[in-house]
C-alpha positions, 0 to 999 in steps of 0.5 A: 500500500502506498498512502500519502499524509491528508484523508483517512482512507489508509487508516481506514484500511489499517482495520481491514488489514487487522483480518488479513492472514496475507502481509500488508507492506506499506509507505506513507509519502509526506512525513517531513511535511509540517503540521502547521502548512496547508498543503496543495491539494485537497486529499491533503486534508488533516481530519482532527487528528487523523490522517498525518503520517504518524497517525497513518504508520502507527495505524498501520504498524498496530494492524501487523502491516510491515511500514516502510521508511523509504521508498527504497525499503519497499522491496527489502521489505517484500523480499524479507516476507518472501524469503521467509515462506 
């Protein structure tokens, strides 16, 4: 999954990924973005509280997915989970 800071959806997501069996690998773009700029576009919404990168990753880290840091780390990541089985 690849989400960007603003919306819910990927938090969202994070509930339904609690009731997968099959690993979730995720990034989440915008997490040098400061909290105190509007950015751009709408999709970059903050809903009170909710839908910053941080709210985004822990959501997803507390679901069992496996958060990349990077872009870069994607495919270690995929790889990891691939070597294991």
């Amino acid at each position: 999954m690849i989400g960007e800071i603003g919306r819910v959806q990927e938090e969202d997501a994070a509930e339904f990924v609690k009731k997968m069996s099959k690993p979730v690998v995720a990034y989440i773009a915008g997490k040098a973005a400061p909290m105190e700029r509007k950015m751009g576009h709408a999709g970059a919404l903050v809903e009170e509280g909710r839908g910053t990168a941080t709210s985004k990753i822990e959501a997803l880290l507390d679901a069992g997915a496996q958060v990349a840091e990077s872009p870069e780390m994607i495919d270690k990541l995929v790889k990891a989970f691939l070597l294991k089985t």
